[in-house]
C-alpha positions in Angstrom: 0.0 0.0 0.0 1.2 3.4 -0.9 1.4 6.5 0.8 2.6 9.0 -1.5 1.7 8.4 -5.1 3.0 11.4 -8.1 1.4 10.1 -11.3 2.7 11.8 -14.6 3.4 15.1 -12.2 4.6 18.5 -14.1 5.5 22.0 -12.5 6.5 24.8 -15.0 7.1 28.1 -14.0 7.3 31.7 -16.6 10.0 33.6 -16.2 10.0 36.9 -17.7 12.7 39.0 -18.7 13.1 42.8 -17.3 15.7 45.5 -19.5 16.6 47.9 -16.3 16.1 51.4 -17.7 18.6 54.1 -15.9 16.9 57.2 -17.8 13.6 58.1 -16.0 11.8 59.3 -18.8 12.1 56.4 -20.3 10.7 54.5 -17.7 6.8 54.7 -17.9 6.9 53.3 -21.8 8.8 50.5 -20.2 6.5 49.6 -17.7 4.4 48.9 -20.8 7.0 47.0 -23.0 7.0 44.5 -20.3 3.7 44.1 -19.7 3.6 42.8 -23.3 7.2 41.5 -22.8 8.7 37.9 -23.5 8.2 35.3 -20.7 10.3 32.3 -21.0 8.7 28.6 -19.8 10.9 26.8 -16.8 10.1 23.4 -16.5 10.7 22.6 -12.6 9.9 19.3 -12.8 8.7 17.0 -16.1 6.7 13.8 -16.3 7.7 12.6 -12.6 5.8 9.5 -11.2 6.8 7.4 -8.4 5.5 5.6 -5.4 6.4 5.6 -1.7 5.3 2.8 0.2 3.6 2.4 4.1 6.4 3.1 6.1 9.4 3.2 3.4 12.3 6.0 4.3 12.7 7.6 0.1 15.7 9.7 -0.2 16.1 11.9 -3.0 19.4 13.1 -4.3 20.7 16.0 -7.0 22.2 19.2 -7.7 21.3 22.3 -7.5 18.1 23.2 -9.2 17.4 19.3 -10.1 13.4 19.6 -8.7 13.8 18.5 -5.1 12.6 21.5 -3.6 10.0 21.1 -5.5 8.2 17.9 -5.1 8.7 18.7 -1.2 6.1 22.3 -2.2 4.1 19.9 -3.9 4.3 17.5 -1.5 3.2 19.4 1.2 0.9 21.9 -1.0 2.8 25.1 -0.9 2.5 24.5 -5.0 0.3 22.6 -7.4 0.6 20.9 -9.9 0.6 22.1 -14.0 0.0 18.3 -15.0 -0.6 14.7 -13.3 -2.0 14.0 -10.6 -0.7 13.7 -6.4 -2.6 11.1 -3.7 -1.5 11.5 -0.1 -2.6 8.6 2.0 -2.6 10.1 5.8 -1.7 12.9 8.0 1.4 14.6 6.3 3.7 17.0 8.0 7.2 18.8 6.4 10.0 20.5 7.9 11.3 22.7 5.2 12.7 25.6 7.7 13.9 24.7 10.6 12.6 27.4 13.3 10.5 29.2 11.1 7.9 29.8 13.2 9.7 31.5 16.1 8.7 34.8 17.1 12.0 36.4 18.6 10.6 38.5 21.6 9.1 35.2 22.9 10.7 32.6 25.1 11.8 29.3 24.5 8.9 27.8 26.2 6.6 30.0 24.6 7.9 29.1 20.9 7.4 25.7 21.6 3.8 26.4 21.7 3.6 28.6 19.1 5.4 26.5 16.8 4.6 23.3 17.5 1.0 24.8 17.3 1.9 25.7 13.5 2.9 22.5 13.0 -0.3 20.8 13.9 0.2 19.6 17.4 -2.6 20.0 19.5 -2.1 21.9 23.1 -2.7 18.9 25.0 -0.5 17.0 23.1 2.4 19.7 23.3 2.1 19.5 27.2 2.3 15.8 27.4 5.5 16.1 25.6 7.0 19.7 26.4 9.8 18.3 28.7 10.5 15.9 26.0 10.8 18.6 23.8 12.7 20.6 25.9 15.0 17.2 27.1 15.9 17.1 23.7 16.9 20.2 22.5 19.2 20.9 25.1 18.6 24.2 25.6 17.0 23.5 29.2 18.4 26.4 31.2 17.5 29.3 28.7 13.9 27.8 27.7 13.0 30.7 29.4 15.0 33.5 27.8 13.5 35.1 24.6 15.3 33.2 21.5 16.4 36.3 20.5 19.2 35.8 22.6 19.9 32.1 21.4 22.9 31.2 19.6 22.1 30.0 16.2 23.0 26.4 17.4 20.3 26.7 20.2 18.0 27.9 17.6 18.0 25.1 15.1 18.2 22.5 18.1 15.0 23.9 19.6 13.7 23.7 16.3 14.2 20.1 15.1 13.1 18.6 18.6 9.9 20.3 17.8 9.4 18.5 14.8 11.1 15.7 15.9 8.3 15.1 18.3 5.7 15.6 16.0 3.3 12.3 15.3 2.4 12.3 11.5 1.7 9.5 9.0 4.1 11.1 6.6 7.2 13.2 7.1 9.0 15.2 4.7 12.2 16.6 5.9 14.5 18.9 3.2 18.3 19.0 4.5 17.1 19.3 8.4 20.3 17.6 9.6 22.5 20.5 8.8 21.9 21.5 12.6 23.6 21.6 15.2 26.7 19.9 16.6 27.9 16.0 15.5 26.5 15.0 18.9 23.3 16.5 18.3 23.1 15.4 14.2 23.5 12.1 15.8 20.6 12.3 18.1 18.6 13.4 15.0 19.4 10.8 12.7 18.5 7.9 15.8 15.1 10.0 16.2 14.5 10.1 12.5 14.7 5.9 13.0 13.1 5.6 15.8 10.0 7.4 13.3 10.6 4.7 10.6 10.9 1.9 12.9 7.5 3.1 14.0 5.8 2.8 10.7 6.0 6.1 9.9 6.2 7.0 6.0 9.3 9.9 5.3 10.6 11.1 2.3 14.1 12.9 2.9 16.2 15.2 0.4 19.4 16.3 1.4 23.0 16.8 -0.2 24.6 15.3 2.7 24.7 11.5 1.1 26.4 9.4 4.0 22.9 10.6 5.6 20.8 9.4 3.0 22.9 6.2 2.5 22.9 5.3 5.9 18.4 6.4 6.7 17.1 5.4 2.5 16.3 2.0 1.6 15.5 3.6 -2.0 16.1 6.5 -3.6 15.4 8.8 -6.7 18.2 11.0 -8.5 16.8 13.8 -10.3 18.4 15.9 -13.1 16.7 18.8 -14.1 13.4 18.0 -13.3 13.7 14.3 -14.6 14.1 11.0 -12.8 17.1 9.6 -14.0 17.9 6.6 -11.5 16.0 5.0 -8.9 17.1 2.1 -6.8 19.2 1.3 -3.9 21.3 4.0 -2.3 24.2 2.9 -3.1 23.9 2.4 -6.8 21.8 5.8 -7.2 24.8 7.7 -5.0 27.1 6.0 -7.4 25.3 7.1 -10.5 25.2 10.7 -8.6 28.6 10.4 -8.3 29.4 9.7 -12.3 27.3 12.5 -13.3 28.7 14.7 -11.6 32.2 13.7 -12.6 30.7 14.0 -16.3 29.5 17.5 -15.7 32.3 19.3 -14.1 34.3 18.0 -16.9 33.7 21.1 -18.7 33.9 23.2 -15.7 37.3 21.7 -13.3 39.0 24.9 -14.1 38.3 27.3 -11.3 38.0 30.5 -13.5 38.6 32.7 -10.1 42.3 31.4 -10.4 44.4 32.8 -12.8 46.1 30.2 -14.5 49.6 30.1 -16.8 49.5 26.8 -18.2 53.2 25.8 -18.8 52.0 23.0 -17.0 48.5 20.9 -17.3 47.1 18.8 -15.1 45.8 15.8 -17.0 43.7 13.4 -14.0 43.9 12.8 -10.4 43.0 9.5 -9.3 42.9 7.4 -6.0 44.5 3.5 -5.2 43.5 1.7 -2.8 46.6 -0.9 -0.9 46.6 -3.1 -3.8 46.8 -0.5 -6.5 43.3 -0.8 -8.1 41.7 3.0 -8.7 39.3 3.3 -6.3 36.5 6.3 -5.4 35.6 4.1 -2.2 37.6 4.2 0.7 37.3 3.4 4.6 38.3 5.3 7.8 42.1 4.4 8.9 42.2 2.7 5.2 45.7 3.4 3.2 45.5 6.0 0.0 47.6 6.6 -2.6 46.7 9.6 -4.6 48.1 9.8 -8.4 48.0 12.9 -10.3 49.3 12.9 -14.2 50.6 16.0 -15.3 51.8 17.0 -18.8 54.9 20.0 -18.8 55.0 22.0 -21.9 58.6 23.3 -20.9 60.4 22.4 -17.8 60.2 24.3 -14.7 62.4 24.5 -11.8 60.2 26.1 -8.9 57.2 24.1 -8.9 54.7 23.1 -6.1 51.8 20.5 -6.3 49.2 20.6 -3.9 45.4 18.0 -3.4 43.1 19.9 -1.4 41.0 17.2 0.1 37.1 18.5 1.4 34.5 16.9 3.5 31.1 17.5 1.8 28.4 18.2 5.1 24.8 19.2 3.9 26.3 20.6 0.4 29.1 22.5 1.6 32.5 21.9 3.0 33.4 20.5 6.2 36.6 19.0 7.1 39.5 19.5 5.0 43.3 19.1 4.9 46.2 19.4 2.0 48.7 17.2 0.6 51.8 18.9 -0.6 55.4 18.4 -2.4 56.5 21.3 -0.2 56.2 19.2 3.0 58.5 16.3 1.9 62.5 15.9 1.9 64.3 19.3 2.3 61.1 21.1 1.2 62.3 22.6 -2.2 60.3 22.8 -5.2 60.7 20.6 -7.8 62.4 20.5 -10.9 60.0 19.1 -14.0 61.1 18.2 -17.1 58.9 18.9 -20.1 56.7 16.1 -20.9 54.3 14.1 -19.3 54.6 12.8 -15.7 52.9 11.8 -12.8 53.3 12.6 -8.3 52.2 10.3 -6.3 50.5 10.9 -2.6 50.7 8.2 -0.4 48.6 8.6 2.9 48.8 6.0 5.8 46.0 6.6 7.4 42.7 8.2 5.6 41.7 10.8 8.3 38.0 11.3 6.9 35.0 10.4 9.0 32.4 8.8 6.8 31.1 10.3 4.0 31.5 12.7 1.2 35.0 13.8 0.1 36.0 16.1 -3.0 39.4 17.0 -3.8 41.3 19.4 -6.0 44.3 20.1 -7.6 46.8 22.8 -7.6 49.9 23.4 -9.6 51.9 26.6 -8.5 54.9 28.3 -8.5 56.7 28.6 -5.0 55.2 31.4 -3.2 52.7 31.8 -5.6 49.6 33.5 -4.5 46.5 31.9 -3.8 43.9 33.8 -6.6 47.0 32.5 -9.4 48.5 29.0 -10.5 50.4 27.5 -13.2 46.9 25.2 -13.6 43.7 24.4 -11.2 41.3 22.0 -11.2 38.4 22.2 -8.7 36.1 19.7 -7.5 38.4 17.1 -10.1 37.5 13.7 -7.8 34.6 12.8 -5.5 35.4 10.1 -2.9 33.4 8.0 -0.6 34.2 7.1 2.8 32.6 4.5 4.6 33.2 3.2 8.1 36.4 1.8 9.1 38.4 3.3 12.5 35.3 3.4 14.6 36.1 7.2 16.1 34.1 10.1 17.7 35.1 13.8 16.6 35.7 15.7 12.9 38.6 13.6 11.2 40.7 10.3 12.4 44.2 11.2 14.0 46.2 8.0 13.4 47.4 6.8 17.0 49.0 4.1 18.8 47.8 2.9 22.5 49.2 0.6 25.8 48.0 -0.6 28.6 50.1 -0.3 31.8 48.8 -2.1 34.7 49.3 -0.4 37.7 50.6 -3.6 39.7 53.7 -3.6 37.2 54.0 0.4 37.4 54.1 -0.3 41.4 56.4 -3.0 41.2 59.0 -1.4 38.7 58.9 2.1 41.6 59.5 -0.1 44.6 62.8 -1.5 42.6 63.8 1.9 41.6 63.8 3.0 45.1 64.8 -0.3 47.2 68.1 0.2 49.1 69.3 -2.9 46.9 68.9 -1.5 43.8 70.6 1.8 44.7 74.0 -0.3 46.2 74.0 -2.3 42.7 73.4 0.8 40.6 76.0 2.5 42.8 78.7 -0.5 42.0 79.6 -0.3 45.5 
């Protein structure tokens, strides 16, 4: 049985086109150019259907301006439809903005009312769970101080455990676990099961994939407006993951960055311990990064740098850099012209699971940052899965002992014996 049904569903918007006019005269016959003026069709979405059944978790995945935001309006009925035809099969509730319904002279305690009033709660429910609420949140010892004066942590976290505590047949949630701290994400993603092991029916669309492999038994990828790939997460993530390789193709250069070209880079790619390219790695796991370059003369002051990136919610988290100006006696290289490669060799990866992208830099020595002999952004996009099970932002490789304190004891009492001190003595 299905909860969620979009049959054959179209949204097109009209965009129309404005010419600003700086003389004022000029203005009024405008005015009336435009009223007659040239509107141009945007199709947000086109001939989407798909099905999501009693208590399934969907996840849907895809860039920028793909149609997610879109099915969640129509979804929840912000929007309708220009064609097909939506069937909602219970009580639906979405969380589009987290704390959007806060008024900022009122307290904590207040806002939980208000809000959780907004969202359909009724009052005797919100007192039955207010301390839950409030349990949750963390934000126990200024629920009575106007959220004005929240941090923008407290804000959010107030916020979800609203919703969080909400009962509906259907949830929709659009990228609410870019909130808060990792402990509290955490607590979010085990409330978010808790929901689906109750039956509950949720459709989640969020950039942050290790999220949506780790909640989705299915999921959609959209691509400008279209359903491209459904199916498991981790085949759709790896589809997301080759189209997006396919479309920054055109696009590595970072055209912010002045570039010079006397030397190109050609690929960047990642091994795994037994030398097979890889774009899957684990926690603690070794890496060897490869980048081909081609010279076109030879240079004698040359720096290569991988800037390795996190990916939280869309946008950069963690990151660190691999660079030939940290090995031997840290002078820059000498490369011949002709083709070539440098390879990276990491240990120890030091990414939590995820989302990684990395980019390439070829420099002079001292070069500034805005210029480069060549750039590519974005080149590679990595995924880490679980391996060093750690708490925290990034792995630190480390090394551990246990010293028993009977030994420790032991070894003091010898040190200090009267015996020890005549043999030590040679006396």
């Amino acid at each position: 049985m299905s909860d969620l049904v979009l049959d054959h569903v179209s949204k097109r918007y009209s965009v129309q086109h404005r010419v600003e006019v700086k003389n004022g005269w000029r203005a009024l016959r405008q005015r009336f150019r435009e009223l007659r003026g040239r509107t141009d069709e945007f199709w947000a979405l086109r001939d989407v259907s798909f099905e999501v059944a009693r208590g399934e978790t969907l996840g849907i995945i895809g860039h920028n301006g793909a149609g997610k935001s879109t099915i969640l309006k129509l979804l929840s009925k912000v929007t309708t439809p220009t064609s097909g035809e939506i069937r909602i099969g219970g009580r639906l509730s979405a969380l589009i903005e987290v704390g959007s319904g806060f008024h900022p002279e009122l307290t904590g305690r207040e806002n939980i009312y208000l809000s959780a009033s907004i969202m359909g709660m009724r009052r005797r429910e919100i007192v039955e769970k207010l301390e839950r609420i409030i349990d949750f949140s963390g934000v126990g010892d200024f629920i009575d101080t106007p959220v004005k004066h929240y941090s923008s942590g407290m804000y959010v976290r107030l916020g979800f455990s609203i919703a969080a505590h909400l009962e509906p047949d259907i949830l929709l949630l659009d990228e609410v676990l870019a909130v808060g701290d990792a402990t509290f994400q955490a607590k979010c993603l085990d409330r978010i099961n808790q929901l689906h092991g109750e039956g509950r029916t949720i459709v989640f669309i969020s950039h942050d994939l290790a999220s949506v492999e780790r909640l989705c038994g299915r999921v959609l990828l959209l691509d400008h407006g279209q359903v491209i790939a459904s199916g498991s997460a981790r085949d759709v993530i790896e589809t997301y993951w080759e189209a997006g390789r396919t479309r920054r193709s055109s696009e590595q250069l970072d055209r912010s960055v002045e570039c010079s070209r006397e030397v190109e880079v050609r690929s960047v790619t990642c091994h795994d311990a037994s030398g097979q390219e890889a774009t899957a790695f684990r926690t603690g796991s070794p890496v060897t990064v490869r980048l081909k370059y081609a010279a076109h003369v030879t240079m004698a002051d040359v720096i290569v740098e991988l800037y390795v990136h996190s990916i939280v919610a869309g946008q950069y988290g963690a990151w660190f850099q691999l660079t030939t100006a940290s090995g031997g006696n840290g002078e820059p290289l000498r490369l011949e012209q002709g083709d070539g490669e440098i390879e990276f060799d990491i240990d120890e990866l030091a990414l939590l699971p995820g989302v990684c992208q990395l980019s390439a830099r070829i420099a002079h020595q001292g070069q500034p940052s805005n210029k480069a002999i060549d750039w590519l952004h974005n080149c590679l996009t990595l995924r880490v899965d679980p391996g060093k099970s750690v708490r925290g932002t990034f792995y630190t490789p480390h090394r551990w002992r246990l010293v028993r304190a009977s030994h420790r004891l032991e070894s003091e009492r010898m040190e200090h014996s009267p015996l020890a001190t005549s043999s030590s003595g040679g006396k």
